[in-house]
Biopython code that builds the backbone (N, CA, C, O; Angstrom):
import numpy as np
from Bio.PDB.StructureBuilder import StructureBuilder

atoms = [
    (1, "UNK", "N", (-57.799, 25.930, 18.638)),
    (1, "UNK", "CA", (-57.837, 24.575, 18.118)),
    (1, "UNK", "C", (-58.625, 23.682, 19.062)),
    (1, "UNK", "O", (-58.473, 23.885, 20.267)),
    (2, "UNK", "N", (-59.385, 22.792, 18.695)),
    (2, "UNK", "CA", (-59.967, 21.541, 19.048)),
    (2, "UNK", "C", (-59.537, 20.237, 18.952)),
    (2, "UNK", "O", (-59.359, 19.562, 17.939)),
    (3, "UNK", "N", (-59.353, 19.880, 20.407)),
    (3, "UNK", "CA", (-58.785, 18.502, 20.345)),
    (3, "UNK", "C", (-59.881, 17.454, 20.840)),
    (3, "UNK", "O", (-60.436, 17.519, 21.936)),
    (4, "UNK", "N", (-60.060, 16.696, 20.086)),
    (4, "UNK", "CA", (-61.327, 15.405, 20.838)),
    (4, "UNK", "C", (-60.561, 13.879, 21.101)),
    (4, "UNK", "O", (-59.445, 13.599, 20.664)),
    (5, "UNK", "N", (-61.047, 13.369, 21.559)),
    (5, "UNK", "CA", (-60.273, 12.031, 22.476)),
    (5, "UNK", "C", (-62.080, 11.409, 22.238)),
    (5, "UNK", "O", (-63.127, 11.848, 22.715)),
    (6, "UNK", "N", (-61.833, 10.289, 21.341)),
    (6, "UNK", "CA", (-62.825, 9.069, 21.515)),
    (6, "UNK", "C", (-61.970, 7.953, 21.916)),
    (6, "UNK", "O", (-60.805, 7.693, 21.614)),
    (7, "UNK", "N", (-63.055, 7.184, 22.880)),
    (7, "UNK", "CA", (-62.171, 6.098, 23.335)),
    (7, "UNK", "C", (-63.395, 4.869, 23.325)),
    (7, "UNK", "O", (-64.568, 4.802, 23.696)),
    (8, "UNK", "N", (-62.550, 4.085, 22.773)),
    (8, "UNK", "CA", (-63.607, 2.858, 22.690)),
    (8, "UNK", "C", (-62.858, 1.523, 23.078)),
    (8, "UNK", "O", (-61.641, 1.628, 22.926)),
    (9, "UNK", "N", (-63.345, 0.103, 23.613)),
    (9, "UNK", "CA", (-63.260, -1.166, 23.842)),
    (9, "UNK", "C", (-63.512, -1.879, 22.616)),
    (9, "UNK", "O", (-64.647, -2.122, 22.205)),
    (10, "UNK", "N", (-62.301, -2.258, 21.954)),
    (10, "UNK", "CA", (-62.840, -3.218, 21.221)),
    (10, "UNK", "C", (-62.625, -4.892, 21.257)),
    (10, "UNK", "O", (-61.641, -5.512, 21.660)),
    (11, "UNK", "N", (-64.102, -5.493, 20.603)),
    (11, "UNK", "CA", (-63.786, -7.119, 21.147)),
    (11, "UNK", "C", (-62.412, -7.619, 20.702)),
    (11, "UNK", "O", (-61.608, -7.092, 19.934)),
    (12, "UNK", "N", (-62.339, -8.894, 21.452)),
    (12, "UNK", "CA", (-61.175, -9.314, 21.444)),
    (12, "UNK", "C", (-60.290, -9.611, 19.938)),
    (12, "UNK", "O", (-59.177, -9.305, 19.508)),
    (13, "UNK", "N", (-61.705, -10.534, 19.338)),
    (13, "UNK", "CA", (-61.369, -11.009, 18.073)),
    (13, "UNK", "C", (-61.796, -10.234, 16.887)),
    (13, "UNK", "O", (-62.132, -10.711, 15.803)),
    (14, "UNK", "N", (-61.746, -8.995, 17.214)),
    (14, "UNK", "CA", (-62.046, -7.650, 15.986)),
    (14, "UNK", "C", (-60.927, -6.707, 16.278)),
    (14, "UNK", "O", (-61.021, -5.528, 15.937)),
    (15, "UNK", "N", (-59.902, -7.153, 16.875)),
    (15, "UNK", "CA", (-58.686, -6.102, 17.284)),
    (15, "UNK", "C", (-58.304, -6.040, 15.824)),
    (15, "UNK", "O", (-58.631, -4.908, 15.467)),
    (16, "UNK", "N", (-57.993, -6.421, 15.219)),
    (16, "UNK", "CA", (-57.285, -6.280, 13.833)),
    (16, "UNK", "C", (-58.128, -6.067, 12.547)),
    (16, "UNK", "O", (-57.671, -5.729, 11.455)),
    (17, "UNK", "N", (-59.570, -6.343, 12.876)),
    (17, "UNK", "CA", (-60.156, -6.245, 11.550)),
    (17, "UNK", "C", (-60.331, -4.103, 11.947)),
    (17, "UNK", "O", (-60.083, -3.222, 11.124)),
    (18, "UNK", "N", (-60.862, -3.866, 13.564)),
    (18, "UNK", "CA", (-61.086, -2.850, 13.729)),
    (18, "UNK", "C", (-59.913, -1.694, 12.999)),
    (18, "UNK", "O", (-60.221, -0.686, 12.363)),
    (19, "UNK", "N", (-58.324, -2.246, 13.348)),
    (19, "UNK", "CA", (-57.142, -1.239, 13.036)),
    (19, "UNK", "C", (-57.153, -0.965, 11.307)),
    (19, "UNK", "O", (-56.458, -0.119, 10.744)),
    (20, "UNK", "N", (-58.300, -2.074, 10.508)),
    (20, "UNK", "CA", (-57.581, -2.203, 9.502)),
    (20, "UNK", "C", (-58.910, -1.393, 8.667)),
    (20, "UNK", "O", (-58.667, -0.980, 7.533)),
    (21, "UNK", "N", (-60.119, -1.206, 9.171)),
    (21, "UNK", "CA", (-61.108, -0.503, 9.297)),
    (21, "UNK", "C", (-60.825, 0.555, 8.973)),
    (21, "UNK", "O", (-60.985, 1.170, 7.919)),
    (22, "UNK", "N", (-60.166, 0.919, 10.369)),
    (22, "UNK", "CA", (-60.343, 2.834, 10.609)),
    (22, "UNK", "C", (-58.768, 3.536, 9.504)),
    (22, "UNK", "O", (-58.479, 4.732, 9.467)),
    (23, "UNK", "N", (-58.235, 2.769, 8.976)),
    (23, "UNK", "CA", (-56.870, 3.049, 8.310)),
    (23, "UNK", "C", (-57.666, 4.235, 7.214)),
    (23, "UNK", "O", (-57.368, 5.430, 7.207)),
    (24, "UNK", "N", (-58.633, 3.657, 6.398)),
    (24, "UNK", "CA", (-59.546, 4.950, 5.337)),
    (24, "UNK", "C", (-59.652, 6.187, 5.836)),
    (24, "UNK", "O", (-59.278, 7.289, 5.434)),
    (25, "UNK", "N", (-60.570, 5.588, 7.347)),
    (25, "UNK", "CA", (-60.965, 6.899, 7.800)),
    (25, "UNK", "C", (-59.888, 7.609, 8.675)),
    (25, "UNK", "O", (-60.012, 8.786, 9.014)),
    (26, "UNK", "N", (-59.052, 6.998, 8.948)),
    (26, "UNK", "CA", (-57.629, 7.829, 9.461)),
    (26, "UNK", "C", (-57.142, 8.807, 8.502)),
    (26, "UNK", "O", (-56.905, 9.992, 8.737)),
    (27, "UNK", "N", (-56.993, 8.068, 7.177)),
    (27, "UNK", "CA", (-55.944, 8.759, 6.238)),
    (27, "UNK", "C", (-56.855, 9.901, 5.404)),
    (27, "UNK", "O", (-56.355, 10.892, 4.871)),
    (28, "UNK", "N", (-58.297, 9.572, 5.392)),
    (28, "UNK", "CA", (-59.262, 10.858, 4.667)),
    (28, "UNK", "C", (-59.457, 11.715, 6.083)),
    (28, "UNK", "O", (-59.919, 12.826, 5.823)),
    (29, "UNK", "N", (-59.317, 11.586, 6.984)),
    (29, "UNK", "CA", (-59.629, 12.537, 8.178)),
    (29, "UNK", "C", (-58.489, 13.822, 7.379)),
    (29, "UNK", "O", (-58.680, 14.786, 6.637)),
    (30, "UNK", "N", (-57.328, 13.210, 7.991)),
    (30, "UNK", "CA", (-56.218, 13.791, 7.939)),
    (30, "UNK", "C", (-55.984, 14.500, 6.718)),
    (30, "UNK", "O", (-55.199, 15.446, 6.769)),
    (31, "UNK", "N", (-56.480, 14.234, 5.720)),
    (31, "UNK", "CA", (-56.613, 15.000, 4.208)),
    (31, "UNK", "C", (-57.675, 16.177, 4.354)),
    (31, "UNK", "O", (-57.703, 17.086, 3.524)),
    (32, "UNK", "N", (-58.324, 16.142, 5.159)),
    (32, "UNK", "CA", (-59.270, 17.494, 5.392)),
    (32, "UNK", "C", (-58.541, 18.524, 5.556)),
    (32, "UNK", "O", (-57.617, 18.464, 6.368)),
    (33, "UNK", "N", (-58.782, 19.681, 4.839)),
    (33, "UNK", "CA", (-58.296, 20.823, 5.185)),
    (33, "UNK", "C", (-57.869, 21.470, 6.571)),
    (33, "UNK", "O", (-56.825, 22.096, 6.756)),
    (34, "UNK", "N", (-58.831, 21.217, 7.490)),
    (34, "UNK", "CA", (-58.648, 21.668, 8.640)),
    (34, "UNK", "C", (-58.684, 21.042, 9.501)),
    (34, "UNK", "O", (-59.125, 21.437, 10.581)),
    (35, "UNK", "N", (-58.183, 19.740, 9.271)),
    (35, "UNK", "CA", (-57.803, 18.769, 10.005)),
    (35, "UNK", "C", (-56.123, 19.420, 10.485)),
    (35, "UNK", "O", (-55.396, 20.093, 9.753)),
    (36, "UNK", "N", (-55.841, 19.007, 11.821)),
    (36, "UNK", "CA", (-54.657, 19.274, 12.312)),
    (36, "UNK", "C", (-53.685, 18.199, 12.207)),
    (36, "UNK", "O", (-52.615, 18.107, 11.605)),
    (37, "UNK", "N", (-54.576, 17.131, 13.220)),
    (37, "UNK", "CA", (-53.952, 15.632, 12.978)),
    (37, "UNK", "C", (-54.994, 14.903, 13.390)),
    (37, "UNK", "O", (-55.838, 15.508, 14.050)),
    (38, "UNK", "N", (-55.173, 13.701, 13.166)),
    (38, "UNK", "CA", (-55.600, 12.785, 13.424)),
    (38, "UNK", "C", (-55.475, 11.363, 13.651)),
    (38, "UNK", "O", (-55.161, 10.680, 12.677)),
    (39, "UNK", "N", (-55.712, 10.657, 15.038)),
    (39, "UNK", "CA", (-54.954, 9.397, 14.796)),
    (39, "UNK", "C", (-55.336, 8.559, 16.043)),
    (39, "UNK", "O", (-55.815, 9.010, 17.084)),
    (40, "UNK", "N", (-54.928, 6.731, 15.652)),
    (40, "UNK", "CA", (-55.534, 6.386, 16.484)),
    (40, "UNK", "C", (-54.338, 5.268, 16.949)),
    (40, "UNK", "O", (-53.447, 4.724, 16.297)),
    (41, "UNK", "N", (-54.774, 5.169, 18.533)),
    (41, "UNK", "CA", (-53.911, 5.022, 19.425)),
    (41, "UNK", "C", (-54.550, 4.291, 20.012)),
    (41, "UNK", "O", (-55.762, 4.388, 20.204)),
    (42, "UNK", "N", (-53.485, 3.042, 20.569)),
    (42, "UNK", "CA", (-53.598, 1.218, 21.301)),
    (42, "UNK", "C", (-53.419, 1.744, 22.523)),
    (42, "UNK", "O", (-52.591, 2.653, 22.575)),
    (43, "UNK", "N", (-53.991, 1.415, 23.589)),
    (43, "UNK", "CA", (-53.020, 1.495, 25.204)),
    (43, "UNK", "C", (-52.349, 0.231, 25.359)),
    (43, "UNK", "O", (-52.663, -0.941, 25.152)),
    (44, "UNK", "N", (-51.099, 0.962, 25.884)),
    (44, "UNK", "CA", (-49.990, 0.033, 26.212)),
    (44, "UNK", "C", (-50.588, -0.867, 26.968)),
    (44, "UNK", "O", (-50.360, -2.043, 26.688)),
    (45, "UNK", "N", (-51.287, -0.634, 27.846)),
    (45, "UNK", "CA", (-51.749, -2.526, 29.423)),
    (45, "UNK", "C", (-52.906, -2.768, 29.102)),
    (45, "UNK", "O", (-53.620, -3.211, 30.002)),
    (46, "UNK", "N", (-53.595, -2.551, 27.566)),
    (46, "UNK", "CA", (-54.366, -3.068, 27.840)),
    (46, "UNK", "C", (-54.991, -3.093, 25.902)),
    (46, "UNK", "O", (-55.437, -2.072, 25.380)),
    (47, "UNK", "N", (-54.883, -4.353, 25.189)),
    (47, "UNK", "CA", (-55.230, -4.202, 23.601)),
    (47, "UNK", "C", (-56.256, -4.146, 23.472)),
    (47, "UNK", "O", (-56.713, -4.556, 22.405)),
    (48, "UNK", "N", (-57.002, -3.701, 24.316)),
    (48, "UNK", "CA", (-58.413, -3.692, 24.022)),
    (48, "UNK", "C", (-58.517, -2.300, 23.305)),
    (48, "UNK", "O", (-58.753, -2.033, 22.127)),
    (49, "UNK", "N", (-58.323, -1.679, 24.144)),
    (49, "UNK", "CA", (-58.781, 0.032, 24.333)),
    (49, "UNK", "C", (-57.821, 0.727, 23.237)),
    (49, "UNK", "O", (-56.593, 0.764, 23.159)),
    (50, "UNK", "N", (-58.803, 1.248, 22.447)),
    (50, "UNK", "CA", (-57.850, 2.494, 21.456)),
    (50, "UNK", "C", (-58.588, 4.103, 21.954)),
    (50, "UNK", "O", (-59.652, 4.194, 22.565)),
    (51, "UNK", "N", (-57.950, 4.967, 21.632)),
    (51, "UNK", "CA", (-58.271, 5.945, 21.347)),
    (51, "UNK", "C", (-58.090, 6.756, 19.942)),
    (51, "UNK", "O", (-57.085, 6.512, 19.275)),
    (52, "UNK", "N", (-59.127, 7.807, 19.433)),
    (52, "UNK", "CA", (-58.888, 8.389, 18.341)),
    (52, "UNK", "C", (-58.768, 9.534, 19.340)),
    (52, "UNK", "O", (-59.463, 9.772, 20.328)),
    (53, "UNK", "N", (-57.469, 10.338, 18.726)),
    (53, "UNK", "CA", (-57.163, 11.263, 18.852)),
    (53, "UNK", "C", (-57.096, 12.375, 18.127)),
    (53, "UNK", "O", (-56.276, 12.165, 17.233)),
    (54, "UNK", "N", (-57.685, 13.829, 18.019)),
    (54, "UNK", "CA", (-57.732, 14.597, 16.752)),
    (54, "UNK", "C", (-57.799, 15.674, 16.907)),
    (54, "UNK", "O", (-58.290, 15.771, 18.032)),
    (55, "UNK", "N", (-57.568, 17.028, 16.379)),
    (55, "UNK", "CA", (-56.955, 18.058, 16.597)),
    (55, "UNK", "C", (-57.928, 18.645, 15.131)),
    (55, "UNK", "O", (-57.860, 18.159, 14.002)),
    (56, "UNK", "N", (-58.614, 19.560, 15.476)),
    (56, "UNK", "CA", (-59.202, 20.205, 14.437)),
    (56, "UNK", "C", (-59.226, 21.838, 14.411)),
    (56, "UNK", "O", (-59.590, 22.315, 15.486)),
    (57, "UNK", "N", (-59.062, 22.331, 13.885)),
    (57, "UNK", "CA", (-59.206, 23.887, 12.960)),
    (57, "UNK", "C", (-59.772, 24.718, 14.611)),
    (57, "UNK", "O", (-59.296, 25.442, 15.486)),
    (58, "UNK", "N", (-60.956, 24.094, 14.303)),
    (58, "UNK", "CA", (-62.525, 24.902, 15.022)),
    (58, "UNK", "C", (-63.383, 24.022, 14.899)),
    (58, "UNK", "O", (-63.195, 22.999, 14.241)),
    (59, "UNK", "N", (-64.568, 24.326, 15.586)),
    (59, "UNK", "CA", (-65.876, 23.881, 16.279)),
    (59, "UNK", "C", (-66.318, 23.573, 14.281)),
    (59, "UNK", "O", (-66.219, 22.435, 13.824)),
    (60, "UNK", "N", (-66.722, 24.647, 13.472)),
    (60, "UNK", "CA", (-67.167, 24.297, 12.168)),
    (60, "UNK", "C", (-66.185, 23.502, 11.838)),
    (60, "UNK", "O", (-66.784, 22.898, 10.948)),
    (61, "UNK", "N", (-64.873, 22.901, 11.861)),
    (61, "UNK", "CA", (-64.145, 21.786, 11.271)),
    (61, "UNK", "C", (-64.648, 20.217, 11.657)),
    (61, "UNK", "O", (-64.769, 19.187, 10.993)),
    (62, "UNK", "N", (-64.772, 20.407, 12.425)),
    (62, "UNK", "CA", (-65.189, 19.223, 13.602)),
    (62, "UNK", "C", (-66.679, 19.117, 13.167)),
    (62, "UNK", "O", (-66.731, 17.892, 13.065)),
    (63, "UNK", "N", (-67.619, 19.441, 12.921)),
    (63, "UNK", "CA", (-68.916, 19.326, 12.001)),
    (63, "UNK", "C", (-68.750, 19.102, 11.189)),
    (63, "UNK", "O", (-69.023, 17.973, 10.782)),
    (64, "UNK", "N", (-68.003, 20.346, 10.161)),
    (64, "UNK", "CA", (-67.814, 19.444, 9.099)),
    (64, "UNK", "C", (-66.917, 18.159, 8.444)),
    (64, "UNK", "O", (-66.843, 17.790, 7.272)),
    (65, "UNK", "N", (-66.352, 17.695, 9.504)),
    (65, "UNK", "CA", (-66.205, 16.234, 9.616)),
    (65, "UNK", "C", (-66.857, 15.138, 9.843)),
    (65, "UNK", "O", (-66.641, 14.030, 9.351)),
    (66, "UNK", "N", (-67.817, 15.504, 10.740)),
    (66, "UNK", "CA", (-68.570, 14.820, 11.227)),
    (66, "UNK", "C", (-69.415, 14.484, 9.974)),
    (66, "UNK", "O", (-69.675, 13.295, 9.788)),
    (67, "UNK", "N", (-69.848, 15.362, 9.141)),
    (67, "UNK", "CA", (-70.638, 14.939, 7.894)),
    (67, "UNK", "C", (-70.192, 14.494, 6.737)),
    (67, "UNK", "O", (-70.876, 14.498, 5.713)),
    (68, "UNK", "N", (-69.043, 14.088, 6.811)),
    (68, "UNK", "CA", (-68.249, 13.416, 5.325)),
    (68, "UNK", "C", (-68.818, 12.336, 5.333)),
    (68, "UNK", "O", (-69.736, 12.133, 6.128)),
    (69, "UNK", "N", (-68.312, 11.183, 4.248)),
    (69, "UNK", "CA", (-68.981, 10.388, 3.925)),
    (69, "UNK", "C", (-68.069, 9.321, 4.320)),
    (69, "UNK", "O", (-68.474, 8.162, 4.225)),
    (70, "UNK", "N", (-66.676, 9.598, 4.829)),
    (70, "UNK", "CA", (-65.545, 8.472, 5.360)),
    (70, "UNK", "C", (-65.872, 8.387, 6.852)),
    (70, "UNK", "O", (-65.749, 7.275, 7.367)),
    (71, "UNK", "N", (-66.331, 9.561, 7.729)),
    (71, "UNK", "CA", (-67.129, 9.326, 8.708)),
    (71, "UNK", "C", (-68.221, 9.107, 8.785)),
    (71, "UNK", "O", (-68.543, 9.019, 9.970)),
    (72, "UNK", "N", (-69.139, 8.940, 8.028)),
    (72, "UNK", "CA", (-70.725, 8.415, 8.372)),
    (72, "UNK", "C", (-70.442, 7.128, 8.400)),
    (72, "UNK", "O", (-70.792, 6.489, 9.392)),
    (73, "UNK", "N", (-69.808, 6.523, 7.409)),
    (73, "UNK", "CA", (-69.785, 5.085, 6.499)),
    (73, "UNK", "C", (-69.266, 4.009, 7.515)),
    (73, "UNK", "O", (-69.560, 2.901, 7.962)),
    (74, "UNK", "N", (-67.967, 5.362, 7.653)),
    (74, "UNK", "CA", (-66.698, 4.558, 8.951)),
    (74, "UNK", "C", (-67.293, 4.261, 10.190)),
    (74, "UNK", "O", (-67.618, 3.075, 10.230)),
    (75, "UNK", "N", (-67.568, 4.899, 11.243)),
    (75, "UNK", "CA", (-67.922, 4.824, 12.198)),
    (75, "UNK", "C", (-68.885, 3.876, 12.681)),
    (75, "UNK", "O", (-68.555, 3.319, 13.728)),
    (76, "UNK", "N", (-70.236, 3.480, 12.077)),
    (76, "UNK", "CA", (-70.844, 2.639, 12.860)),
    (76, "UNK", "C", (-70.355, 1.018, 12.153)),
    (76, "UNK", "O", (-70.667, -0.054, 12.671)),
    (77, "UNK", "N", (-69.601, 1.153, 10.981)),
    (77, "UNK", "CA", (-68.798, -0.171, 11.215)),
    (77, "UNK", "C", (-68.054, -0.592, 12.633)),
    (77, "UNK", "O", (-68.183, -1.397, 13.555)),
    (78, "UNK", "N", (-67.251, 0.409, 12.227)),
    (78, "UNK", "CA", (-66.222, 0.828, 13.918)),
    (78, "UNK", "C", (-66.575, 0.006, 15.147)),
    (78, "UNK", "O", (-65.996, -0.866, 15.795)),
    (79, "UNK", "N", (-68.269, 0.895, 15.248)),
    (79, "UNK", "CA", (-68.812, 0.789, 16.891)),
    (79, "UNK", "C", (-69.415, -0.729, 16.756)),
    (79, "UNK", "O", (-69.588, -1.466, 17.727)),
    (80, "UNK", "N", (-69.577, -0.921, 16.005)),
    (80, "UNK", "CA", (-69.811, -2.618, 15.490)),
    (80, "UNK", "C", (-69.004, -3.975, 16.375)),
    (80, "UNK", "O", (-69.315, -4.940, 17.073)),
    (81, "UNK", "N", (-67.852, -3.345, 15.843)),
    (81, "UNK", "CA", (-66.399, -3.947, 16.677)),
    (81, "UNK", "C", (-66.401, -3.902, 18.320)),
    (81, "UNK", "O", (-65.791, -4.782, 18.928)),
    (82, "UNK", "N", (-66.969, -3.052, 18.900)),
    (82, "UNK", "CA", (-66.659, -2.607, 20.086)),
    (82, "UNK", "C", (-67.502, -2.787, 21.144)),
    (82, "UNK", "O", (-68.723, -2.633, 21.103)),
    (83, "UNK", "N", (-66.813, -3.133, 22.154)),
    (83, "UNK", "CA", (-67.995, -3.574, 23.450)),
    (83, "UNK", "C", (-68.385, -2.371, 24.693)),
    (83, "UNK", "O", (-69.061, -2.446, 25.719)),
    (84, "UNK", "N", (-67.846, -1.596, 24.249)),
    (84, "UNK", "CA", (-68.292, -0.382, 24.805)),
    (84, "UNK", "C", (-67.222, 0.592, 24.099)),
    (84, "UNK", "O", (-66.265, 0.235, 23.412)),
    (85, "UNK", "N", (-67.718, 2.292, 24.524)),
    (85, "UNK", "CA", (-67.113, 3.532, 23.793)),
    (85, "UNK", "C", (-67.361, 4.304, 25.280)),
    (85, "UNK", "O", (-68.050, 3.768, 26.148)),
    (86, "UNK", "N", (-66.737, 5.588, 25.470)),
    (86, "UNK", "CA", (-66.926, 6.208, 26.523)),
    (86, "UNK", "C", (-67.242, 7.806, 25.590)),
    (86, "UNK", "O", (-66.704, 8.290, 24.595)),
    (87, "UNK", "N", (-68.293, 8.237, 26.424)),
    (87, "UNK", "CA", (-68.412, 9.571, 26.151)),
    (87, "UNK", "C", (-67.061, 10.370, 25.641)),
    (87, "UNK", "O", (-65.984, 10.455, 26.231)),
    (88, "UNK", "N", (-67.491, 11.001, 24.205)),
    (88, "UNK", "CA", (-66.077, 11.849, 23.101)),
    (88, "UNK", "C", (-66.280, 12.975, 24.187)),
    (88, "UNK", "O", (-67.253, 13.278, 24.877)),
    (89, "UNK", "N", (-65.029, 13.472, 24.085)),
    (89, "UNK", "CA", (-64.196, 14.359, 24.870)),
    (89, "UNK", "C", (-63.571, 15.597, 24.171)),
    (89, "UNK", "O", (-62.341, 15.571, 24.120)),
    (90, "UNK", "N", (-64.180, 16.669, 23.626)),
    (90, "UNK", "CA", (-63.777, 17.702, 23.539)),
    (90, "UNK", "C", (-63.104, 18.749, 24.360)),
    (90, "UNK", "O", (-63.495, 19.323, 25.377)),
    (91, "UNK", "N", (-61.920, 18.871, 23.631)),
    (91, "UNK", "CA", (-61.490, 20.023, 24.000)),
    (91, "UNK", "C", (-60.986, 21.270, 24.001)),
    (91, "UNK", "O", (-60.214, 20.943, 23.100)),
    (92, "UNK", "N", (-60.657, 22.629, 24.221)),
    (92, "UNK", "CA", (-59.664, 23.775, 23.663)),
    (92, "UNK", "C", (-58.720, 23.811, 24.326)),
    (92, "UNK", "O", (-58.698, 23.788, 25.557)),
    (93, "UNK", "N", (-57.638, 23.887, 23.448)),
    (93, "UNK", "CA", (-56.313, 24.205, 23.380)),
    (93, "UNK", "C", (-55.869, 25.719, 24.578)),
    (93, "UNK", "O", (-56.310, 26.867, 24.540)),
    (94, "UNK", "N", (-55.139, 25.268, 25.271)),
    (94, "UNK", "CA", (-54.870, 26.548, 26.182)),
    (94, "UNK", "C", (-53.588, 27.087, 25.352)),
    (94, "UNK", "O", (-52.454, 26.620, 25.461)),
    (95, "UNK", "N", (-53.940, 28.067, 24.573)),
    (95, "UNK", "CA", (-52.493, 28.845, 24.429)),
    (95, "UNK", "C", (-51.995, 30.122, 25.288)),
    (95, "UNK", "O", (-52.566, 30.915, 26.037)),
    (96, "UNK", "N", (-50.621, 29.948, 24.818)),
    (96, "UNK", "CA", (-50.097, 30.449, 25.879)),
    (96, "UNK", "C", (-49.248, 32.018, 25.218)),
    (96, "UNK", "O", (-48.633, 32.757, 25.987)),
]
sb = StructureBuilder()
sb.init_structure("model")
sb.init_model(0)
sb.init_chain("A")
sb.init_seg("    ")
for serial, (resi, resn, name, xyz) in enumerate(atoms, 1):
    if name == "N":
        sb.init_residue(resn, " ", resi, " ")
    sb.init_atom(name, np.array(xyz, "f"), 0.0, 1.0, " ", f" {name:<3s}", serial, name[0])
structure = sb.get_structure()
């Protein structure tokens, strides 16, 4: 499994239009077949900063997410909102 961590800054006065944004592309992520979970997350000290958090199938799940049409559409609204993003963060799952 694949887990990715995007983390972005968003402006002050787009905190709420941003949460209310990504709600589509939260809830069609998560309807993907090989979607695991998906979801996005406030830091506690600080309302700026969210993270999307997401858990996918495999490497081909995660592409083919990347090419839907709730993520093309979604996203550079998103980055619109935001005063900076930090390099997405892939990762594999250590099982045990």
């Amino acid at each position: 499994m694949l887990k990715v961590v995007a983390r972005l800054t968003i402006k002050k006065d787009k905190i709420e239009d941003f949460k209310k944004a990504a709600q589509d592309l939260i809830k069609k992520s998560n309807a993907e077949e090989a979607n695991i979970f998906y979801t996005l997350n406030q830091r506690v000290d600080d309302e700026q900063k969210f993270a999307f958090i997401e858990c996918w199938r495999d490497s081909d799940a995660l592409k083919a997410h990347e090419a839907t049409e709730h993520f093309t559409k979604t996203f550079p609204i998103l980055a619109e909102m935001s005063e900076a993003s930090e390099p997405v963060e892939i990762y594999n799952e250590v099982e045990y």
